[in-house]
BAVEXNU-496810 format. One record per residue: residue number from 1; residue in one letter; x, y, z of N, C-alpha, C in turn. Coordinates in steps of 0.001 Angstrom, whole numbers. Layout:
BEGIN
[NUM,"A",[X,Y,Z],[X,Y,Z],[X,Y,Z]]
...
//
This chain:
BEGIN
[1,"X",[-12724,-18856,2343],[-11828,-18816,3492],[-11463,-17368,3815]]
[2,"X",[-11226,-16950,4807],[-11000,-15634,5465],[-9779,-15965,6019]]
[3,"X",[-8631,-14631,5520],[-7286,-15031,6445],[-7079,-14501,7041]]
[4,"X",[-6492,-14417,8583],[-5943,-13500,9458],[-5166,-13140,9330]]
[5,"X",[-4102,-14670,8966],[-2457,-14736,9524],[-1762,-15175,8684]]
[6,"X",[-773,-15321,7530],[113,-15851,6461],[1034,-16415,8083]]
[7,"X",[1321,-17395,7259],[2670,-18209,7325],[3589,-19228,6469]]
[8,"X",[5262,-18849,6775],[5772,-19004,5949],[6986,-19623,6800]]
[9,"X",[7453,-20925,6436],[8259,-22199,7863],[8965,-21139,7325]]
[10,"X",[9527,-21033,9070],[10961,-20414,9103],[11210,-18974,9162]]
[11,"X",[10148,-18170,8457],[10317,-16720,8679],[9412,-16286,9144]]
[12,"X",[9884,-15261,10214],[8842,-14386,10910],[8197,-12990,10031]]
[13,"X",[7440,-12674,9803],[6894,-11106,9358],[6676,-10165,9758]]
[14,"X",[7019,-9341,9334],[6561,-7797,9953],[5070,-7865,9745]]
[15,"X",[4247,-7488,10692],[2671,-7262,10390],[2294,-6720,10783]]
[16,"X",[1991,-5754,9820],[1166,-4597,9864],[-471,-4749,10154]]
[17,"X",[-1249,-3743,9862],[-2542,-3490,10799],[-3456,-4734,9244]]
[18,"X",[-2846,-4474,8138],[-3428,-5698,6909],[-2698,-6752,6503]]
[19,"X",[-1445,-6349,6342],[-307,-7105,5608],[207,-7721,6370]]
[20,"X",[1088,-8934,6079],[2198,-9591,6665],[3307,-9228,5840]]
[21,"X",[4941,-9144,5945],[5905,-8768,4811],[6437,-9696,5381]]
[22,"X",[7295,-10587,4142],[8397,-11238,4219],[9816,-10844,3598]]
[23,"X",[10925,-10905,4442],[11944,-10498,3414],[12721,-11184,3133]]
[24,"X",[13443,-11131,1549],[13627,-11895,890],[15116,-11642,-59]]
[25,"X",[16388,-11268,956],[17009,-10102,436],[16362,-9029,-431]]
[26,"X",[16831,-8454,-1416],[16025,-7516,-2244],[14768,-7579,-2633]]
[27,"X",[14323,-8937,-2223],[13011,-8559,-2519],[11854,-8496,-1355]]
[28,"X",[10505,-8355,-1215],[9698,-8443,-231],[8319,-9244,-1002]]
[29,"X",[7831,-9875,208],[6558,-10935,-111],[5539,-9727,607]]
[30,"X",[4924,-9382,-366],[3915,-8548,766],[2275,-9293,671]]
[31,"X",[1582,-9587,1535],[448,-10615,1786],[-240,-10091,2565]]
[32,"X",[-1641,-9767,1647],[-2585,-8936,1657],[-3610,-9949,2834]]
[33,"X",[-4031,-9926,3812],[-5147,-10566,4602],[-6005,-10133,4862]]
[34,"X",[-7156,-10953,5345],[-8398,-10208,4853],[-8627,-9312,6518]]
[35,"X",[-7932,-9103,7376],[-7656,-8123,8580],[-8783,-6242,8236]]
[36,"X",[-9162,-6428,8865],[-9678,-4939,8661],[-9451,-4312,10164]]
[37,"X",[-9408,-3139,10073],[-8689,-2174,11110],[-9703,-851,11150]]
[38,"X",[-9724,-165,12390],[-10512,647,12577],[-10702,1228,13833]]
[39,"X",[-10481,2996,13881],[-10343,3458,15121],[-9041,2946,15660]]
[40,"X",[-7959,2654,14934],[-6505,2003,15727],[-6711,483,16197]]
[41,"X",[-7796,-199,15582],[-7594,-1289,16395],[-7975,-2592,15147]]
[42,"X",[-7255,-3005,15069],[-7495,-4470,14777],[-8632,-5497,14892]]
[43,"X",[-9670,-5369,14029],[-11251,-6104,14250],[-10744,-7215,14427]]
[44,"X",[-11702,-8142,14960],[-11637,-9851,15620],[-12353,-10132,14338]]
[45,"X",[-12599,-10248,13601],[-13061,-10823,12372],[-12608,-10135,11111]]
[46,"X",[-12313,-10986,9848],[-12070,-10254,8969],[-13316,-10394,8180]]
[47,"X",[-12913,-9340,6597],[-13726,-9780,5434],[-13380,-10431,4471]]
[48,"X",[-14157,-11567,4259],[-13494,-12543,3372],[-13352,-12240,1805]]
[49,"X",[-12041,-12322,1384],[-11511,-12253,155],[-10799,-10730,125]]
[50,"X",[-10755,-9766,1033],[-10279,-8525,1455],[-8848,-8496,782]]
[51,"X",[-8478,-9117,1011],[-6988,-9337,877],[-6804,-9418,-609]]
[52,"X",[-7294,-10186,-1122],[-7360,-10172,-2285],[-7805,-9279,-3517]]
[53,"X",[-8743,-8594,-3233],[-9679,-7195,-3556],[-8625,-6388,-3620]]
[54,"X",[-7559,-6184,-2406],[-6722,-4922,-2259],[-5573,-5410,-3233]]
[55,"X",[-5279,-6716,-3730],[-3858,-7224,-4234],[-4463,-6602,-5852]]
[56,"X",[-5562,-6799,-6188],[-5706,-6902,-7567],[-6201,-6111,-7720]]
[57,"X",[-6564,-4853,-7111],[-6700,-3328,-7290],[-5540,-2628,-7082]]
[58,"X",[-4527,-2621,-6026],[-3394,-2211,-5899],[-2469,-2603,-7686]]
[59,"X",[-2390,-3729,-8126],[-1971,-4179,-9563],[-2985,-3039,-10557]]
[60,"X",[-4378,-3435,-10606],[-4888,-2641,-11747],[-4277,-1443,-11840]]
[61,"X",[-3958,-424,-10656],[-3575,758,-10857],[-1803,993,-11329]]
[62,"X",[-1357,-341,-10930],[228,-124,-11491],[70,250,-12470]]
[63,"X",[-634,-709,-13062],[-1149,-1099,-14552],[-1430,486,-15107]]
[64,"X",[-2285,918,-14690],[-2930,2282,-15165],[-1631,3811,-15049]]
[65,"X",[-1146,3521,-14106],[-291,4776,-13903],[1007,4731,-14268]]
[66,"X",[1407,5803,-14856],[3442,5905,-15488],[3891,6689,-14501]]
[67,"X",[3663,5592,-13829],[4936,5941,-12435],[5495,4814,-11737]]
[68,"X",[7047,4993,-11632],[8053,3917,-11296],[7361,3447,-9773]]
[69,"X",[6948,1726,-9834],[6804,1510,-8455],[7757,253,-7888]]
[70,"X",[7029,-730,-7313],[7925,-1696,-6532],[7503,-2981,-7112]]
[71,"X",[6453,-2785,-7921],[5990,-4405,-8327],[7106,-4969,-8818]]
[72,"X",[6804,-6918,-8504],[8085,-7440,-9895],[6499,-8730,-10354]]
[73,"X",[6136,-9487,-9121],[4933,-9903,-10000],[4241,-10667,-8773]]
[74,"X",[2951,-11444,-9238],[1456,-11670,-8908],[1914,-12970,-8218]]
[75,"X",[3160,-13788,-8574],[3138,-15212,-8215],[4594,-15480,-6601]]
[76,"X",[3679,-15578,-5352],[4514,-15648,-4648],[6301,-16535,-4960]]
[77,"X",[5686,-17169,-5661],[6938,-18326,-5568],[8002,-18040,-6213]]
[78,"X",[8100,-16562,-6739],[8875,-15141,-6979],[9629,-14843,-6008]]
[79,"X",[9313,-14676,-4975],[10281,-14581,-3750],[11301,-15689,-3642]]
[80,"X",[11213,-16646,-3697],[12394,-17763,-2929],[11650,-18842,-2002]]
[81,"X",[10169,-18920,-2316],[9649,-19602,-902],[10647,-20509,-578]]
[82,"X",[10521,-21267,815],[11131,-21877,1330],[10091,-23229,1193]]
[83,"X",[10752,-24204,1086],[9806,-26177,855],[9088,-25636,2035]]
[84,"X",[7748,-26320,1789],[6713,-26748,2706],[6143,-25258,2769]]
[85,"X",[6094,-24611,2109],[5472,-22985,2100],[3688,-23449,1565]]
[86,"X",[3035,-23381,1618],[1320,-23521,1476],[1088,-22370,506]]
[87,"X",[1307,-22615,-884],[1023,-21747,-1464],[-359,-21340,-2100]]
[88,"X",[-1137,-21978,-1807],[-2779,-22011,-2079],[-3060,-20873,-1114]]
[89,"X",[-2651,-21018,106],[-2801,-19794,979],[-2359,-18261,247]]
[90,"X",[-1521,-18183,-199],[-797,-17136,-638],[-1117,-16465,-2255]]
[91,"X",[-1740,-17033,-3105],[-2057,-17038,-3927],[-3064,-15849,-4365]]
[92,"X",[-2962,-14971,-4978],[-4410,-14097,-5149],[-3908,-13144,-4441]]
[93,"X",[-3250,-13290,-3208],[-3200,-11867,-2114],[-1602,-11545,-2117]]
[94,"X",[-507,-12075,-3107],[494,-11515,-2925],[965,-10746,-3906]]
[95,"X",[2024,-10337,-3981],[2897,-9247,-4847],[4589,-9275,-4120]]
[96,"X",[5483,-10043,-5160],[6515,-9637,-4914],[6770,-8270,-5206]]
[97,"X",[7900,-7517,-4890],[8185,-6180,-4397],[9808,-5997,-4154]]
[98,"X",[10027,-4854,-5158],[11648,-4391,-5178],[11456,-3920,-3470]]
[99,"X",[12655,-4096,-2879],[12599,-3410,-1224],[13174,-2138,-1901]]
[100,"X",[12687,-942,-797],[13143,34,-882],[13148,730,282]]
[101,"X",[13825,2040,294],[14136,2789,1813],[12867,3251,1413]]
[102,"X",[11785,3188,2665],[10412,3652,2926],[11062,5533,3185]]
[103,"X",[10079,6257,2735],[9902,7440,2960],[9041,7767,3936]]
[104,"X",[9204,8027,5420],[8269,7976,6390],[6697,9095,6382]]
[105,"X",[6374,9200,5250],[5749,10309,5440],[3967,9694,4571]]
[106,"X",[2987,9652,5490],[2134,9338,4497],[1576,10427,3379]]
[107,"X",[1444,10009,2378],[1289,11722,1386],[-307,11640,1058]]
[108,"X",[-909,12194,1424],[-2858,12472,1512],[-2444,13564,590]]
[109,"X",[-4229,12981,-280],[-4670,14107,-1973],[-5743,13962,-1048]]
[110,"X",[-6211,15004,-1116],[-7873,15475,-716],[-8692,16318,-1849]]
[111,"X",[-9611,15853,-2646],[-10188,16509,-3568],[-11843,16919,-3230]]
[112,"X",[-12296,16237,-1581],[-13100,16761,-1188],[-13631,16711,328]]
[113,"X",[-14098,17401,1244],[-14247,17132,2275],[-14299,16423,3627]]
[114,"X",[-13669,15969,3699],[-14183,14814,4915],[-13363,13897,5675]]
[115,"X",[-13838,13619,6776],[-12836,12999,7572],[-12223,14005,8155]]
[116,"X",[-10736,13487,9036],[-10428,14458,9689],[-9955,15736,8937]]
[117,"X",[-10268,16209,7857],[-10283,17508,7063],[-11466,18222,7812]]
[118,"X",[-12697,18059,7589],[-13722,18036,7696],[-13705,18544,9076]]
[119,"X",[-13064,18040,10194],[-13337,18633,11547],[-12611,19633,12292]]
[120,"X",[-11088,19735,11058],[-10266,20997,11267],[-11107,21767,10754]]
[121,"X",[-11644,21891,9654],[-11863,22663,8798],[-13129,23869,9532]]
[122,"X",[-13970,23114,10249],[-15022,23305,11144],[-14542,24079,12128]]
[123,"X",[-13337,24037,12756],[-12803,24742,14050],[-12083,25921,13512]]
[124,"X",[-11048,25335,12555],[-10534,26621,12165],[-10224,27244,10178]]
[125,"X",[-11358,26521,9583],[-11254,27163,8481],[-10079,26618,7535]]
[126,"X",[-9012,25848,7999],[-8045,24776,7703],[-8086,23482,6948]]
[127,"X",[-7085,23337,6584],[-7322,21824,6292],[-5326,21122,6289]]
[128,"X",[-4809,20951,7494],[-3767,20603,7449],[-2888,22410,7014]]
[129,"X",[-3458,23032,7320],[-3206,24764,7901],[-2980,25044,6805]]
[130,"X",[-3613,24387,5673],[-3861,25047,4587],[-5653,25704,4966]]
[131,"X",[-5414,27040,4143],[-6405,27691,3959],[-7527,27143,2725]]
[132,"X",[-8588,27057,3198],[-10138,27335,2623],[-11135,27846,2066]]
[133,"X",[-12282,28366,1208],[-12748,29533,1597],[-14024,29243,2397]]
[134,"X",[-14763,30184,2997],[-15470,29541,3984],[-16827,29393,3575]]
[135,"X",[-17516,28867,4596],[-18767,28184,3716],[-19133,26973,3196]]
[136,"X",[-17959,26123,3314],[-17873,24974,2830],[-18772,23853,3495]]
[137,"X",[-19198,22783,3358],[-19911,22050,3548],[-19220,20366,3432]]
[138,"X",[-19425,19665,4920],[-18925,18377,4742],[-19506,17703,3527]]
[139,"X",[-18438,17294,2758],[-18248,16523,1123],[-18221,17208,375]]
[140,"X",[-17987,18218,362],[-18252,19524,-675],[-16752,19174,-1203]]
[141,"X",[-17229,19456,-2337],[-15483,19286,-3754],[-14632,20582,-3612]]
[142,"X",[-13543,20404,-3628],[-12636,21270,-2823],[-12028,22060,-4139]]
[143,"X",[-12442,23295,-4952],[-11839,24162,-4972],[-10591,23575,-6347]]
[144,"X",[-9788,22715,-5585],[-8703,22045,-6267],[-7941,21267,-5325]]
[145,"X",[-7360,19836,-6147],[-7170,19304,-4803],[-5842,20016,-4007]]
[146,"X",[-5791,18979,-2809],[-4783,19806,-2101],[-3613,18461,-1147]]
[147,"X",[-2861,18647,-1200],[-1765,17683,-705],[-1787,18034,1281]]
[148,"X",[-2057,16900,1842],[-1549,16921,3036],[-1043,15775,3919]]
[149,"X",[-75,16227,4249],[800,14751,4478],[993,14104,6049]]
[150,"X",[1225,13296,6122],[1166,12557,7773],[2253,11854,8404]]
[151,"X",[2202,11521,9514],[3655,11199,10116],[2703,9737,9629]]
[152,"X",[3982,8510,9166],[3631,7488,8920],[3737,6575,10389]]
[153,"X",[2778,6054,10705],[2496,4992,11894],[2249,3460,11489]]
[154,"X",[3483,2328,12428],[2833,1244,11909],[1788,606,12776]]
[155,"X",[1681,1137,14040],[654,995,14464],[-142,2373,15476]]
[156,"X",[-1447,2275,15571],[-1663,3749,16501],[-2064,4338,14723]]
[157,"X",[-2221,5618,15413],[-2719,6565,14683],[-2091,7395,13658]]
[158,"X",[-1941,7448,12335],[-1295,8921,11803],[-1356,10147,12401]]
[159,"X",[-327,10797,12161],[-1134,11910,12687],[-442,13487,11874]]
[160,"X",[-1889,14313,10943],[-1511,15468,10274],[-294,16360,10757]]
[161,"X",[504,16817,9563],[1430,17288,9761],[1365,18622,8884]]
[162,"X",[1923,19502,8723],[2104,20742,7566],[3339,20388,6594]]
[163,"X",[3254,20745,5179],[4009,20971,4382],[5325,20935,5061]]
[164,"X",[5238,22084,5583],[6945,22481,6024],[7424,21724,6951]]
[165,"X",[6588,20860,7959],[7222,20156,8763],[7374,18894,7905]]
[166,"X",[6906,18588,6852],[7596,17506,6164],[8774,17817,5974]]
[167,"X",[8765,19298,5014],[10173,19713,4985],[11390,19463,5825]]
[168,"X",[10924,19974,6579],[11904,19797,8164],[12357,18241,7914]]
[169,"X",[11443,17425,7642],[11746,16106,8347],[12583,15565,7010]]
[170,"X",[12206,15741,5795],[12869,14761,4765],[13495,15550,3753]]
[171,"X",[13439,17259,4025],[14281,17623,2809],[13282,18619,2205]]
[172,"X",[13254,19785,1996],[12354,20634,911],[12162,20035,-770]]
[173,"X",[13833,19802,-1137],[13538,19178,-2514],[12903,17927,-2634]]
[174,"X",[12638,16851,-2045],[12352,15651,-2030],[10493,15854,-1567]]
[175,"X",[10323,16576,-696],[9236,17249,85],[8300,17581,-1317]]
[176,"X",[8933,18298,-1811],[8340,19227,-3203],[8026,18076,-4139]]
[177,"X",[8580,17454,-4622],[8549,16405,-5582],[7437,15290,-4622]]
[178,"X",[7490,15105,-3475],[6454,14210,-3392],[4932,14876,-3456]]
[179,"X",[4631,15742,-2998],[3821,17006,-3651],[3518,16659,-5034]]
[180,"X",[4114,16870,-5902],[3763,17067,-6992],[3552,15776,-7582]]
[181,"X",[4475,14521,-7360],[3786,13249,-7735],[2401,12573,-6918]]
[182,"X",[1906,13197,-5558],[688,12556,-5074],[-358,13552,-5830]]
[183,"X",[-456,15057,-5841],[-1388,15460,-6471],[-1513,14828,-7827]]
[184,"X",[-594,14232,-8626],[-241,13958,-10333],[-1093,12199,-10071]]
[185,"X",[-783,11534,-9326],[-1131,10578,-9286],[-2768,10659,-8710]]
[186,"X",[-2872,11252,-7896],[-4619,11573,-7558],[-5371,11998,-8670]]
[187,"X",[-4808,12767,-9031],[-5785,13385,-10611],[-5622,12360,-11273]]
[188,"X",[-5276,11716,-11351],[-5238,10712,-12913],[-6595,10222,-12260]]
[189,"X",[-6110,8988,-11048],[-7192,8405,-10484],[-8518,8969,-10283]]
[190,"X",[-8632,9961,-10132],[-9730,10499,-9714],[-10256,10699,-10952]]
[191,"X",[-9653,11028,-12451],[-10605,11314,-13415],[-11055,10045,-14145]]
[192,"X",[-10307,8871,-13760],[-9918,7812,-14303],[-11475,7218,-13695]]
[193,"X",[-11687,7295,-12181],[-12692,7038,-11611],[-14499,7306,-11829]]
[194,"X",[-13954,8617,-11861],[-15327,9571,-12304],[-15854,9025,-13586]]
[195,"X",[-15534,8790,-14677],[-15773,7726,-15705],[-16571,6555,-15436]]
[196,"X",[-16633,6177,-14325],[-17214,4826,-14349],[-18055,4761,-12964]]
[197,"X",[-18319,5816,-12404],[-19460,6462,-11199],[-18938,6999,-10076]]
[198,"X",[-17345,6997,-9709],[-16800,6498,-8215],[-16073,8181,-8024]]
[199,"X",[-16115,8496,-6831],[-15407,9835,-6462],[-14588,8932,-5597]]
[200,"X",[-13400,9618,-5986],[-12402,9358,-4569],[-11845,10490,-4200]]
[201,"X",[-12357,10638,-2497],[-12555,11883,-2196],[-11354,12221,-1863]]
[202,"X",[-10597,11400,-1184],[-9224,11374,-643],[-8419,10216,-862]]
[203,"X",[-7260,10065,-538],[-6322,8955,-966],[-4878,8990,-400]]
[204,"X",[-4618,8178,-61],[-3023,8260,550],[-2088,7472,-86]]
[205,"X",[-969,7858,-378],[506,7386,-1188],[1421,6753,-162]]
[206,"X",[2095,5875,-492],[3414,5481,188],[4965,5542,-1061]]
[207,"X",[5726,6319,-627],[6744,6212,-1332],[8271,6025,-1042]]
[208,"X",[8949,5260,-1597],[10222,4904,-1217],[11572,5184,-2131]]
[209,"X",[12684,5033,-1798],[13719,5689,-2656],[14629,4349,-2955]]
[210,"X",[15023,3522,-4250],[16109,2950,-4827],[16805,3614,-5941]]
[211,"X",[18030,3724,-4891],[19143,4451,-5796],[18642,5769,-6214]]
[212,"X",[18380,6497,-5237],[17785,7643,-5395],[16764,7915,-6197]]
[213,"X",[15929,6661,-6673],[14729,7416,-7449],[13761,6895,-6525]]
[214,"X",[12859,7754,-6787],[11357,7821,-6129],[10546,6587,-6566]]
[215,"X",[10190,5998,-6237],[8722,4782,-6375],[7730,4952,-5594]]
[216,"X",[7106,4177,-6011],[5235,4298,-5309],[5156,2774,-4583]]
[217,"X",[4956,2549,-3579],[4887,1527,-2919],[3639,1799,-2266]]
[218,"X",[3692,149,-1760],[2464,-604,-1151],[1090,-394,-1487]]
[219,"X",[-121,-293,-1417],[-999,-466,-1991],[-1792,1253,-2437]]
[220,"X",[-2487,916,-3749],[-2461,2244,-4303],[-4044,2318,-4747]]
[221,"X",[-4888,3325,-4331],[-6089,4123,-4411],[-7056,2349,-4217]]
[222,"X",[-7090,1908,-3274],[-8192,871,-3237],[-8932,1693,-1711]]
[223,"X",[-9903,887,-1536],[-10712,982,-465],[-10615,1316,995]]
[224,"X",[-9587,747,1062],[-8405,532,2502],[-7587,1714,2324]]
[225,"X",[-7247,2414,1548],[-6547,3655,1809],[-7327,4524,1028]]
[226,"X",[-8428,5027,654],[-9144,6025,-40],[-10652,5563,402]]
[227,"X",[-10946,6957,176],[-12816,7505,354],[-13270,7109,-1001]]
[228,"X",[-14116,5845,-1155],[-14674,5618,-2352],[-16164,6220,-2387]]
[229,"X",[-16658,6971,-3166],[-18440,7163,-2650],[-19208,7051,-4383]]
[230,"X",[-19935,6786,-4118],[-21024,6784,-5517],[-21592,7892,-5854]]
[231,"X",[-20655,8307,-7060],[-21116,9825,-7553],[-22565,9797,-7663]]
[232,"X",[-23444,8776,-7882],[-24869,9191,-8343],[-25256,9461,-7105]]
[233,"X",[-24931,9300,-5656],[-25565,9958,-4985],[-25146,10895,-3842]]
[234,"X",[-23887,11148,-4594],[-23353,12436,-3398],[-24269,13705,-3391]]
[235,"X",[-23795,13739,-2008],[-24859,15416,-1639],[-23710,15859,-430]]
[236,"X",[-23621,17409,-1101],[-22877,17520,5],[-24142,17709,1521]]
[237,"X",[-22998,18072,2294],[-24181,18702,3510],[-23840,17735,5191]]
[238,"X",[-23522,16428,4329],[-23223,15165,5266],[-22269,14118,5063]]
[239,"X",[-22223,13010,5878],[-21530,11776,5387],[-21878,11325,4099]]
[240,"X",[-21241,10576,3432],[-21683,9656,2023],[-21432,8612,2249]]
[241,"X",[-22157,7253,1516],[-22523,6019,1704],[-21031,6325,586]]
[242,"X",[-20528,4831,908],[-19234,4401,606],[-19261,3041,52]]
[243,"X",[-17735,2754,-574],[-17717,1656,-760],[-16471,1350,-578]]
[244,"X",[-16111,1808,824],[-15340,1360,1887],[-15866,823,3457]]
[245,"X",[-14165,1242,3817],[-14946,524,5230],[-15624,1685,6439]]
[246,"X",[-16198,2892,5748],[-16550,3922,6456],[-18106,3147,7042]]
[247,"X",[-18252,2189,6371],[-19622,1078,6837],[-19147,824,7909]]
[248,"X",[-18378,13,8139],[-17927,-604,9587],[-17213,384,10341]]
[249,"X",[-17188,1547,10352],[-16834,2396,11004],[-17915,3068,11842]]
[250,"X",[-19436,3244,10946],[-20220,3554,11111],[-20747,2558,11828]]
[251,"X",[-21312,1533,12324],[-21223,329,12917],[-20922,691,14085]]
[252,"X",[-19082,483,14271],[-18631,634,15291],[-19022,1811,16314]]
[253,"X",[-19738,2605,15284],[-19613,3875,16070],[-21268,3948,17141]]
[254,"X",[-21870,3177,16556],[-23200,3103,16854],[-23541,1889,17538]]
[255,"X",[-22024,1264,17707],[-22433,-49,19024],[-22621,396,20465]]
[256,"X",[-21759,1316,20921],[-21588,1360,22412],[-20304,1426,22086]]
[257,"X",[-19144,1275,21690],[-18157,291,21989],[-17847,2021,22165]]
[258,"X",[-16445,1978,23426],[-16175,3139,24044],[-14153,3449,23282]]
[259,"X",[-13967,2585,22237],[-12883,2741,21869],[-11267,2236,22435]]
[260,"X",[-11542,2142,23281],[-10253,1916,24413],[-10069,373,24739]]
[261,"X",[-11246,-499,24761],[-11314,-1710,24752],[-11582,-2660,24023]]
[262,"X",[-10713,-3730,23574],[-10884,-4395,22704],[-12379,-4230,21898]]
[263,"X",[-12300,-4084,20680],[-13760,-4443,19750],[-14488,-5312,19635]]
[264,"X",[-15984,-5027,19085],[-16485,-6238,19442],[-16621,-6577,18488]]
[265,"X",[-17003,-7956,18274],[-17474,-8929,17071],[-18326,-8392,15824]]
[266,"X",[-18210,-8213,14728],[-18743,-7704,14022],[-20059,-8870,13787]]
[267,"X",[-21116,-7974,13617],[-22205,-8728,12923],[-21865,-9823,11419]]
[268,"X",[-22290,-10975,11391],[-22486,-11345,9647],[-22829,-10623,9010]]
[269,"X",[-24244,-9462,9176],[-24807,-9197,7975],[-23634,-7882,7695]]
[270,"X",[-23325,-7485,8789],[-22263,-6182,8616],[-20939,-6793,7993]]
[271,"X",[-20523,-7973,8022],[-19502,-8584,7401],[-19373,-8563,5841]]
[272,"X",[-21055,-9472,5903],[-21193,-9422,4414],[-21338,-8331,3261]]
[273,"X",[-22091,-7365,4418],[-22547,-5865,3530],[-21301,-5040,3084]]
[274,"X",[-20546,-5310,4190],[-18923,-4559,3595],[-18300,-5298,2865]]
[275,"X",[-18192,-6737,2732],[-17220,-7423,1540],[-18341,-6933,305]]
[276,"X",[-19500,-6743,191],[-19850,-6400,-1195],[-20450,-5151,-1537]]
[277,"X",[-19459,-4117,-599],[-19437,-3062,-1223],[-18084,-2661,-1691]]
[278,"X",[-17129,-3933,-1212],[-15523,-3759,-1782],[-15565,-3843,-3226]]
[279,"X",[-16725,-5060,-2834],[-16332,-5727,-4284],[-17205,-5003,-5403]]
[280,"X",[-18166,-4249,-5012],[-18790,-2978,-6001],[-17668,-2381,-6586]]
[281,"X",[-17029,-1337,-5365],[-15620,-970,-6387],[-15185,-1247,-7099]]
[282,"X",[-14706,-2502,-6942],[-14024,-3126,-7843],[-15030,-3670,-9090]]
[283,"X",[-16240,-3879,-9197],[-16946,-4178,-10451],[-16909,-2766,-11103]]
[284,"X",[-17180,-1889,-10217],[-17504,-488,-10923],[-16290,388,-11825]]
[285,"X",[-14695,-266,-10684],[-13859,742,-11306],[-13334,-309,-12939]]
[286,"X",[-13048,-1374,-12964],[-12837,-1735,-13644],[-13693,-2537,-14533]]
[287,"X",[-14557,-2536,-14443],[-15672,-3265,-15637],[-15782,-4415,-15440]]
[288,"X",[-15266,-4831,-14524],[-15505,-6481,-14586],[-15708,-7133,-13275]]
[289,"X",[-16579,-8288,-13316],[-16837,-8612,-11795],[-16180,-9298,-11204]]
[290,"X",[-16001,-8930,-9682],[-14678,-9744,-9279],[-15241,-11024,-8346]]
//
């Protein structure tokens, strides 16, 4: 089964471009669907079991990292469902969740080329007006990684920001410390990765504040928010085959489709080829097949 849409009698959700959220006083139902998104827009088809892929990779890494987050656990009926809730639906793709004041800022680790890095970098030697040295080459391993952060969007586009205008926006001390926990949390992952074939070239954090401490929220180094590529065959020079959705990006890009108007229907075989390169990740990062 492929899901679009959670529902839950009686409450409406916030829904985002993957998720549906339910709230639950202090706590939140967050429900992973198998929705894929791209170029700002919301595909007419999903990939089946997506949702699920991201719930139990987002967990493996709680699991892996010593850092305070939002999990409380795997079994919706943790929240409070309400009678007549369909919990077979919900099952596999949820995670109850401490609520917390969201920190509006998306926090990007870049440890190597690409994407919109990749096309500043080309114009002006930059990367989020951090400096470079030159010569560099799209996918080329960066030197050391480097933190760059984004205005958070729930729908539409992110869009790069500088250090200091985070500053501006949330505080230098708080600014600094998220700095230092996304680079701390990228390195783990990333060496954690490299172990078992997978570069993750880039990666984005969400973090929130209870009672003034910092947590790591919503979903963490899976497919849907990071550049997965297969170390055995990176080269720099160009794009890298992935085991994300840079497939269906690539797709999209090579239909016609002019961006501005609804998307079109994804192929089956393009359906299928991207649910099992999710699910590579996931055999590859953790040893076991999903």
């Amino acid at each position: 089964m492929t899901l679009l849409s959670s529902r839950i009698p009686g409450i409406e959700p916030r829904r985002g471009k993957v998720r549906d959220v339910y709230e639950f006083g202090d706590r939140l139902l967050f429900v992973a669907t198998d929705r894929i998104s791209a170029f700002d827009w919301i595909l007419p088809a999903g990939i089946p079991r997506k949702g699920e892929l991201l719930t139990r990779m987002s967990r493996f890494w709680f699991d892996q990292l010593d850092v305070p987050n939002h999990f409380i656990s795997a079994d919706p009926r943790d929240a409070g469902l309400p009678d007549g809730t369909d919990i077979a639906a919900l099952e596999g793709r949820s995670m109850v969740v401490r609520r917390s004041e969201v920190i509006p800022i998306e926090c990007v680790a870049r440890g190597w080329l690409s994407g919109s890095g990749w096309k500043e970098y080309q114009q002006h030697g930059t990367v989020c007006g951090i400096s470079l040295p030159p010569g560099l080459l799209e996918s080329d391993q960066l030197p050391e990684p480097i933190f760059t952060p984004a205005t958070k969007a729930e729908t539409g586009h992110d869009e790069n920001i500088s250090f200091s205008q985070m500053a501006d926006q949330i505080g230098s001390h708080l600014a600094e410390r998220l700095r230092e926990l996304t680079l701390q949390i990228y390195s783990h992952g990333r060496d954690y990765a490299a172990q078992r074939g997978i570069i993750i070239a880039d990666t984005k954090f969400e973090f929130g504040l209870i009672d003034d401490q910092i947590i790591l929220i919503d979903e963490v180094m899976t497919p849907d928010s990071s550049r997965f590529w297969p170390a055995d065959l990176w080269e720099p020079g160009h794009g890298q085959p992935s085991f994300d959705k840079q497939f269906v990006r690539d797709w999209l890009e090579q239909s016609g489709w002019d961006k501005n108007s609804p998307p079109p229907e994804l192929p089956a075989d393009i359906i299928q080829r991207t649910a099992e390169r999710y699910c590579e990740a996931w055999d590859r990062l953790t040893g076991t097949p999903f």
